[in-house]
MARPAFI-709201 format. One record per residue (C-alpha): residue number from 0; residue in one letter; x, y, z. Coordinates in Angstrom, 1 decimal. Each point is the difference from the previous one (the first is absolute). Layout:
<node resi="NUM" resn="a" X="X" Y="Y" Z="Z"/>
...
This chain:
<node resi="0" resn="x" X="48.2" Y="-40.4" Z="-20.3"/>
<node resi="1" resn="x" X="2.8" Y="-0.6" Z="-2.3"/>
<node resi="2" resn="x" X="1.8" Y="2.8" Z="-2.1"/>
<node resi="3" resn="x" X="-1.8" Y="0.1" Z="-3.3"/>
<node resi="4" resn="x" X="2.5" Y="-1.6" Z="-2.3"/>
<node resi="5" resn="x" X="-1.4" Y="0.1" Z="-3.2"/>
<node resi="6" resn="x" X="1.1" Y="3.6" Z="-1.3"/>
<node resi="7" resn="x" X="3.6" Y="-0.3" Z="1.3"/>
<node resi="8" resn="x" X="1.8" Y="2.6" Z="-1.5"/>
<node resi="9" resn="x" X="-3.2" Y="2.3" Z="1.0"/>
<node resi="10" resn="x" X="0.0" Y="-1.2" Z="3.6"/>
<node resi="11" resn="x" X="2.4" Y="3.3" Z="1.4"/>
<node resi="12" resn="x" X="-1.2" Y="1.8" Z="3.9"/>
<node resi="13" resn="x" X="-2.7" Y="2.0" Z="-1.3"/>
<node resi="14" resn="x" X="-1.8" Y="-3.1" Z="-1.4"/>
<node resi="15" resn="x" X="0.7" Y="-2.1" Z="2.5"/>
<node resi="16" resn="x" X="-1.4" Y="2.6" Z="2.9"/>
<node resi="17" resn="x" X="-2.9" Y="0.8" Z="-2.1"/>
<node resi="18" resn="x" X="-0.8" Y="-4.0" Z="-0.3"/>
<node resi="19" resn="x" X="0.4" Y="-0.9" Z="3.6"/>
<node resi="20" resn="x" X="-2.3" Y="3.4" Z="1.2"/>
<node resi="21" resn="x" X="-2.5" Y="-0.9" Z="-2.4"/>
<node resi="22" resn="x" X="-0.3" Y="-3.5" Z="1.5"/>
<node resi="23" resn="x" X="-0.3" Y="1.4" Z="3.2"/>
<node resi="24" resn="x" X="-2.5" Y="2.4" Z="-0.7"/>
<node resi="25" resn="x" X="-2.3" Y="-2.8" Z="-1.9"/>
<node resi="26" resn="x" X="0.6" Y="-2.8" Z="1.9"/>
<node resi="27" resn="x" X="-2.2" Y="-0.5" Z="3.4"/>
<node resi="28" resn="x" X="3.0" Y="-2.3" Z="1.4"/>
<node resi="29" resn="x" X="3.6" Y="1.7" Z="0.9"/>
<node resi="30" resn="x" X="2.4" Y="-0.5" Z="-2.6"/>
<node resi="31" resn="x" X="3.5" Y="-1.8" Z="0.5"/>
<node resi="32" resn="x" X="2.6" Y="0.8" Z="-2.4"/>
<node resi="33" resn="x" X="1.8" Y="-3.5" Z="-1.3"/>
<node resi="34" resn="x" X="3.7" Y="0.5" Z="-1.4"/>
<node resi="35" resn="x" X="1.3" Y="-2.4" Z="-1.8"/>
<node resi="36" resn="x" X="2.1" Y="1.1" Z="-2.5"/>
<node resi="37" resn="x" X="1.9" Y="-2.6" Z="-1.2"/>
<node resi="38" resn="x" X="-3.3" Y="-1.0" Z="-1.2"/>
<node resi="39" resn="x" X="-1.9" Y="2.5" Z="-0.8"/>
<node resi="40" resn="x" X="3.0" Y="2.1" Z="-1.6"/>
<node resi="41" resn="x" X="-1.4" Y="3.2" Z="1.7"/>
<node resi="42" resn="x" X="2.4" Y="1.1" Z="3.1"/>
<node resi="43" resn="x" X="-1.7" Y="3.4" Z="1.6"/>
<node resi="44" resn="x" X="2.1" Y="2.3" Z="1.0"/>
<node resi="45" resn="x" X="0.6" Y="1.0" Z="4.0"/>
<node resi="46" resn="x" X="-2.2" Y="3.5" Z="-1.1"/>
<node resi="47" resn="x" X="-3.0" Y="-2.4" Z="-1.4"/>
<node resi="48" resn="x" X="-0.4" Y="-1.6" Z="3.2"/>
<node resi="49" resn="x" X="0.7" Y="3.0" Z="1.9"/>
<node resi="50" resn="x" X="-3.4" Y="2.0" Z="-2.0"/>
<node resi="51" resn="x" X="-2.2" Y="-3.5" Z="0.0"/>
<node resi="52" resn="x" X="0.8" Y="0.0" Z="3.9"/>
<node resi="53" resn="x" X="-2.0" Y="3.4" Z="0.6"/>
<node resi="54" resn="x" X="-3.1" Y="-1.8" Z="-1.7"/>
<node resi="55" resn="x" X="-2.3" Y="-1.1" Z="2.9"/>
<node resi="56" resn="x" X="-1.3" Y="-3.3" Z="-1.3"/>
<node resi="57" resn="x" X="3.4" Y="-0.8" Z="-1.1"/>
<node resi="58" resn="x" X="1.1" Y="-2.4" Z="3.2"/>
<node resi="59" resn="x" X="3.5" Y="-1.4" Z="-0.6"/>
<node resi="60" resn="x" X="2.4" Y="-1.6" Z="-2.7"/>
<node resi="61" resn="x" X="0.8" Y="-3.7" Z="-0.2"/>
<node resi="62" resn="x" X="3.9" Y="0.9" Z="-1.4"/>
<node resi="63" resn="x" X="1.1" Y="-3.4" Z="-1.3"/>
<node resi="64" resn="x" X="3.7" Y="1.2" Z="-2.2"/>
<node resi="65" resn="x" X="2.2" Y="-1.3" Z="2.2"/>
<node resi="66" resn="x" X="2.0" Y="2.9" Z="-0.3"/>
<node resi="67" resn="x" X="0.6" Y="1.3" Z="3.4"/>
<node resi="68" resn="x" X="1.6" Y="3.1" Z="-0.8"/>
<node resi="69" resn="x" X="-2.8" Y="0.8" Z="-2.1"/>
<node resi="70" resn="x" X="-2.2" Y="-1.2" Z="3.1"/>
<node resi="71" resn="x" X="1.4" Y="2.9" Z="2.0"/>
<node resi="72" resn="x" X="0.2" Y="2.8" Z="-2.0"/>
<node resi="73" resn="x" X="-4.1" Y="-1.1" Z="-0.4"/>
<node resi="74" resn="x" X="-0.4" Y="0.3" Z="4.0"/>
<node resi="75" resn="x" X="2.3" Y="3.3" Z="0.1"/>
């Protein structure tokens, strides 16, 4: 699932954990977090993936920035 990009300047940690657990909880299918931000416009911080992570249907993150510093501090 992409990050929603439509409300950009709305899209902060809070609103990005509560989309991703929501999709979790309705969806029968585990979730996979797509990050693409120099697409979408939305980069989550380290802390959003960190909170999404402890969501049980919530499997894993395509992370597709290219940033590899950015990569790490994600896995750390």
């Amino acid at each position: 699932m992409l990050t929603p990009a439509y409300y950009k300047s709305k899209m902060d940690t809070p609103a990005l954990v509560r989309h991703f657990c929501s999709l979790g909880d309705k969806l029968k299918r585990p979730v996979m977090i797509y990050n693409i931000p120099q697409f979408t416009g939305i980069k989550m911080l380290p802390e959003a993936f960190k909170q999404v992570a402890r969501h049980s249907n919530v499997v894993g993150v395509k992370e597709s920035s290219g940033d590899f510093a950015y990569i790490r501090s994600i896995i750390a």
